[in-house]
C-alpha positions, -999 to 999 in steps of 0.1 A, spaced: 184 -82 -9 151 -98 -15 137 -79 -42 126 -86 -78 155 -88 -109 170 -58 -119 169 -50 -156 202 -38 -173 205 -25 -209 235 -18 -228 230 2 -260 260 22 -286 271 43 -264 313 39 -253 315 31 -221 307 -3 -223 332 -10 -195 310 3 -171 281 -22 -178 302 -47 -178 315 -38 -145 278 -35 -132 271 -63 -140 301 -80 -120 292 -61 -89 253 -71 -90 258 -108 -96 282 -103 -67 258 -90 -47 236 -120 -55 214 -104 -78 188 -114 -102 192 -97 -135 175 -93 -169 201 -81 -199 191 -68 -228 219 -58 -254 214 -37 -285 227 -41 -323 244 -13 -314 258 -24 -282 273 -57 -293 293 -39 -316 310 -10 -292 311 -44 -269 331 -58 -292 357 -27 -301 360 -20 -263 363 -53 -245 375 -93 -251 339 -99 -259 325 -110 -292 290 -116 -284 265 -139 -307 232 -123 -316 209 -152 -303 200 -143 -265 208 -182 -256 243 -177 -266 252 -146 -254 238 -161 -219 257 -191 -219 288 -165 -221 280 -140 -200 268 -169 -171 303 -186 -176 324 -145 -173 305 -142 -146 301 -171 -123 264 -163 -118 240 -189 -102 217 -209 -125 190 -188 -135 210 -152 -120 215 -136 -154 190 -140 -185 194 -122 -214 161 -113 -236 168 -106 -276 155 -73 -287 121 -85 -301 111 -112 -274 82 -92 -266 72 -126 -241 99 -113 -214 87 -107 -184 101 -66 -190 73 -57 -217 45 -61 -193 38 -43 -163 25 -67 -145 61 -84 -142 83 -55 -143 116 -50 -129 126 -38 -94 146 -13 -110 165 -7 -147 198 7 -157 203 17 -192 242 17 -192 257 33 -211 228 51 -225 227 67 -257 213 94 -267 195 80 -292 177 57 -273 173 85 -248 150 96 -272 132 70 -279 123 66 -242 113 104 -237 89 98 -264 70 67 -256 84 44 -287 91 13 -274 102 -1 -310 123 -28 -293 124 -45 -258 150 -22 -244 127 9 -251 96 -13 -242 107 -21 -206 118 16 -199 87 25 -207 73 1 -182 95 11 -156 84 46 -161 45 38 -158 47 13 -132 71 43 -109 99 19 -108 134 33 -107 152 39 -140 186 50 -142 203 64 -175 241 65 -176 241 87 -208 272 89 -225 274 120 -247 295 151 -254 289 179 -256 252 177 -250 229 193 -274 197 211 -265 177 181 -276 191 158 -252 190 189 -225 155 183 -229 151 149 -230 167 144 -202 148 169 -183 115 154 -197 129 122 -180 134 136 -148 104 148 -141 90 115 -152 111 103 -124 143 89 -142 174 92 -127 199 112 -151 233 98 -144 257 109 -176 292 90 -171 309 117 -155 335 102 -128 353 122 -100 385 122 -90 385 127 -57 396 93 -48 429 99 -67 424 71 -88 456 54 -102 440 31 -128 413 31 -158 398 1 -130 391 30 -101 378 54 -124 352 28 -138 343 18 -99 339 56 -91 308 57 -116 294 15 -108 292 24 -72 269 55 -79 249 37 -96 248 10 -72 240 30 -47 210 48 -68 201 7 -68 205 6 -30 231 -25 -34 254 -30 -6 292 -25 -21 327 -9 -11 344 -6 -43 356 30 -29 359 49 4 331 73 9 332 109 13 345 116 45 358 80 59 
């Protein structure tokens, strides 16, 4: 699709399987993306996957560019203070971003404007410039602080997507249950996939 990069952020939350699986599906897709990885996110990375990621943004790209097979200049990661990337400014922003998984933490920072790193930053640019942002919060129970958050981010236009997979599909691996929740949010990103059958076929 000939669009601009698509912006993923993977923060504390578990879950971590899921981003890594977006991220799969989207370089597949041949798309452009900007990754930005919390402290917090390296960590749960690190207990819920192979992948021991270094803190310098160079790194971690060379790693993720090699798991991945993406083309040269496909996937560029952006350290959570490089205020120069193209995601802190509006007048380069992202097609679209995914926070996945999304904590509820840094649902909160979002709902309130902070941008105190470059995750929070380029939210809050996809939010003025009425790009798509997607939240794949990852929480439970919720409290009535996130309730809100979350519906103060709606009506901003954020789309509210906690990790909550079906089981329609009669899924017969952790794999199925991970693709039931990547191809909602690819199709929230409009990307082409067929990781399941849809409803009906």
């Amino acid at each position: 699709m000939n669009r601009g990069p698509i912006a993923v952020a993977i923060t504390g939350a578990s879950g971590s399987a899921y981003a890594l699986r977006l991220i799969e599906c989207l370089i597949e897709a041949g798309e452009v993306l900007y990754l930005m990885v919390s402290q917090a996110g390296q960590i749960v990375l690190k207990m819920e996957s192979d992948l021991d990621l270094p803190s310098q943004p160079a790194e971690m790209q060379k790693i993720l560019v090699r798991r991945f097979k993406a083309k040269p200049g496909q996937l560029q990661v952006f350290g959570r203070q490089q205020w120069m990337a193209p995601v802190a400014s509006g007048s380069n922003p992202p097609s679209a971003m995914v926070v996945c998984p999304c904590t509820t933490g840094t649902l909160s920072a979002i709902a309130c404007g902070a941008s105190d790193d470059l995750i929070e930053r380029a939210a809050d640019v996809v939010l003025k410039e009425r790009c798509k942002l997607i939240l794949v919060v990852r929480e439970t129970p919720f409290s009535d602080i996130h309730l809100e958050n979350m519906l103060k981010l709606s009506r901003m236009g954020a789309v509210i997507m906690p990790a909550n997979p079906g089981f329609y599909h009669n899924p017969n691996s952790v794999e199925e249950i991970i693709d039931f929740m990547v191809s909602r949010i690819l199709d929230q990103l409009n990307v082409a996939h067929r990781l399941l059958p849809r409803w009906g076929e």
